[in-house]
C-alpha positions as CSV (number, residue, x, y, z in Angstrom):
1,X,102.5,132.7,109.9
2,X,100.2,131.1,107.8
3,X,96.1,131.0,108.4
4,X,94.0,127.8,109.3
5,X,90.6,127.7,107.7
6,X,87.8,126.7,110.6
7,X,86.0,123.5,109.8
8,X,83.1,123.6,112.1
9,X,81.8,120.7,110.6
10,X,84.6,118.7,110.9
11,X,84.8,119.2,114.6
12,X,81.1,118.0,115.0
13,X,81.7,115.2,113.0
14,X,84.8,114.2,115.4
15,X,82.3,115.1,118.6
16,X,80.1,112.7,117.1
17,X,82.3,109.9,116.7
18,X,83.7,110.3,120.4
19,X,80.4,110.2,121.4
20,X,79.5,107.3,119.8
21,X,82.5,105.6,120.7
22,X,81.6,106.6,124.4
23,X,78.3,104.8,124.4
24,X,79.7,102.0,122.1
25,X,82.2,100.8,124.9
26,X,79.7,100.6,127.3
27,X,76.4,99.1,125.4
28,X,76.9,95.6,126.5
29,X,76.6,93.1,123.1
30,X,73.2,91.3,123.0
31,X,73.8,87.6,122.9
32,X,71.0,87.6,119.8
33,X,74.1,89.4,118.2
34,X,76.9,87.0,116.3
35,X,79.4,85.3,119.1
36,X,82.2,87.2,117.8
37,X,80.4,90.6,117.4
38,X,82.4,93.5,119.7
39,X,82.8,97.0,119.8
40,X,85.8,97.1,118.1
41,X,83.9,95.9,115.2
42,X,82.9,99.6,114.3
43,X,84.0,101.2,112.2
44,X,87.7,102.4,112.2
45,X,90.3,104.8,110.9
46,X,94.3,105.4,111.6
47,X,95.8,107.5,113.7
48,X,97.8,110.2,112.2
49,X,100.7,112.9,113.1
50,X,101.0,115.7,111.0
51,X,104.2,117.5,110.9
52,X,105.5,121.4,109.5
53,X,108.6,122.2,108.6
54,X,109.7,125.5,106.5
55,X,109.3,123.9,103.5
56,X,107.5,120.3,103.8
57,X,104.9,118.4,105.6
58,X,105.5,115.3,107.1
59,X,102.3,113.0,107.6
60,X,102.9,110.0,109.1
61,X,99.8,107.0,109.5
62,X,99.7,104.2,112.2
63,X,98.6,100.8,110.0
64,X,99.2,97.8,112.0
65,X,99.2,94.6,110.5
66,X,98.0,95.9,106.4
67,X,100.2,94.9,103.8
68,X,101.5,97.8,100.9
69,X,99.6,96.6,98.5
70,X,95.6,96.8,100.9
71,X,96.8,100.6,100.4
72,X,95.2,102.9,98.4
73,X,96.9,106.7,98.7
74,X,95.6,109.5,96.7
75,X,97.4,112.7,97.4
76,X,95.7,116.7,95.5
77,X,97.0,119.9,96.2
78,X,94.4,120.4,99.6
79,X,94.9,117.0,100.7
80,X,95.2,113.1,101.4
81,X,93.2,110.6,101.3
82,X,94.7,107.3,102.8
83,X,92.0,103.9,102.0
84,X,92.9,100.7,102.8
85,X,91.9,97.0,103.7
86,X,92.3,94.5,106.9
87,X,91.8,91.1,105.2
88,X,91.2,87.9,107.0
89,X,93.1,85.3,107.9
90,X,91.4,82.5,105.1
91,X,93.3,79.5,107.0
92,X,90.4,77.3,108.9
93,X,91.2,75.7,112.4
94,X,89.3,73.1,114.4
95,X,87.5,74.6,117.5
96,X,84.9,77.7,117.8
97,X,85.6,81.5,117.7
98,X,83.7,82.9,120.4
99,X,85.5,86.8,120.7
100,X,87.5,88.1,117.9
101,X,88.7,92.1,118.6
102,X,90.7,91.7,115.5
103,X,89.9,94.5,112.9
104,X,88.4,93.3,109.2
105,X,86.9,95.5,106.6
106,X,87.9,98.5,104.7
107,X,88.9,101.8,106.3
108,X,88.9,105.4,104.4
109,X,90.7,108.7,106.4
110,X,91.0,112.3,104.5
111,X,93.2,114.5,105.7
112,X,92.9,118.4,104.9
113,X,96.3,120.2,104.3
114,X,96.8,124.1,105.8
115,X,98.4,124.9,102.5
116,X,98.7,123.6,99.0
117,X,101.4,120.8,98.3
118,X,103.1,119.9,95.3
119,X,101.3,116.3,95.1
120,X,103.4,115.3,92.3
121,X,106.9,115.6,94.4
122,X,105.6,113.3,97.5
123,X,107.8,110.9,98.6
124,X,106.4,107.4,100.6
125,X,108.2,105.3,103.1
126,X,106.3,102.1,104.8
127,X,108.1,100.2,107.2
128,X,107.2,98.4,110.4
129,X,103.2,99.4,110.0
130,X,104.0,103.2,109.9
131,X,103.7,105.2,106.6
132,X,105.3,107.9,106.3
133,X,104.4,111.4,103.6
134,X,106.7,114.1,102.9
135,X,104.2,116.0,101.4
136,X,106.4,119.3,99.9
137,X,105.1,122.4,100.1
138,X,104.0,124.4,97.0
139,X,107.1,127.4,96.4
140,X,104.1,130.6,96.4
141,X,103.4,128.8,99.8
142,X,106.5,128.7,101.3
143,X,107.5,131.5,103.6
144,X,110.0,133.7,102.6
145,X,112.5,135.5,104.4
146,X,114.4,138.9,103.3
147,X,116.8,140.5,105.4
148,X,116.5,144.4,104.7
149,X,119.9,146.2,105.8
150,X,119.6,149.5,107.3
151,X,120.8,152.7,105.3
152,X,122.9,154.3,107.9
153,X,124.2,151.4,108.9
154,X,127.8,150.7,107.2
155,X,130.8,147.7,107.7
156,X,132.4,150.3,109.8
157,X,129.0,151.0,111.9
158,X,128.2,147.0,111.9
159,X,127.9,145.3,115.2
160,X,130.9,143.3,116.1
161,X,131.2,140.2,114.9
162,X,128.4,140.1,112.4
163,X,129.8,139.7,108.4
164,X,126.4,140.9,107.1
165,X,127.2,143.6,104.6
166,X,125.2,142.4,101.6
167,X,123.4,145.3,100.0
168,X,119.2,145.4,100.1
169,X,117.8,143.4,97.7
170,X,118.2,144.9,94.0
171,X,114.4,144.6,93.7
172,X,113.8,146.7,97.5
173,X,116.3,149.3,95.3
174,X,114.3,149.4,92.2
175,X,111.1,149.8,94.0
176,X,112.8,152.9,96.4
177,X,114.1,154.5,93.1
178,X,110.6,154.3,91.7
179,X,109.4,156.1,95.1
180,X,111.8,158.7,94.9
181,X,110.9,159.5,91.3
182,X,107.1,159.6,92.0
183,X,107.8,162.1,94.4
184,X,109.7,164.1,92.8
């Protein structure tokens, strides 16, 4: 089991935007405003699912309609930090554009990692408007798993069925014969 660090911060700073969201949707737009101003104009970052497995993350980003190369992804050891661009559309028709919920403009989204990565092994897959990390976790990080056998317990004494008869670890031996010396 591995720890989370708190980030109280981060959680008022997620309050905040919900709020402001909240009060967004329902300000009604001032018809001094631009015709095509909405509340969807705000500003706007991508949804994300993070994933853990025993020895990677898998971080995978919602991007509608931005092409690879509006993408700007910048993986350290703590984290990632996924900037990018709407552009748009630069063709001109006849007629007026009186609402437009479209997104435009530049978007920025950090995401802090639990543990550290090994940035330089990180693999990227963008198809159909989802990007997808595996973000591989550093070895120290990793959790390791050691199956101890018990001393009384011999092949003859095993429980049916089970082919376990490896010995303990030859570094759990070296450590009990340094115990037993000690004491001695």
């Amino acid at each position: 089991m591995s720890l989370i660090r708190w980030q109280p911060w981060q959680e008022v700073e997620t309050l905040s935007r919900q709020l402001d969201q909240l009060f967004a949707d329902f300000t009604p737009v001032s018809r001094a405003a631009s015709p095509v101003a909405s509340p969807v104009s705000r500003a706007w970052t991508p949804a994300i699912e993070l994933k853990a497995t025993e020895t990677t993350f898998v971080l995978r980003a919602e991007l509608p309609g931005i092409d690879a190369k509006d993408l700007d992804i910048q993986v350290t050891r703590e984290g990632v930090s996924i900037a990018g661009e709407y552009r748009a559309e630069t063709k001109h028709e006849d007629g007026k554009l009186f609402r437009s919920e479209f997104r435009y403009g530049s978007f920025r989204r950090v995401i802090p990692l639990p543990v550290a990565i090994q940035n330089d092994q990180v693999k990227a897959d963008f198809t159909d408007g989802i990007l997808t990390l595996t973000l591989p976790k550093a070895v120290s990080d990793r959790p390791k798993v050691v199956k101890v056998n018990l001393t009384g317990a011999t092949p003859e004494t095993a429980p049916e069925g089970s082919n376990d008869t490896v010995p303990a670890a030859t570094e759990a031996a070296k450590t009990d014969d340094l115990w037993a010396e000690k004491a001695a």
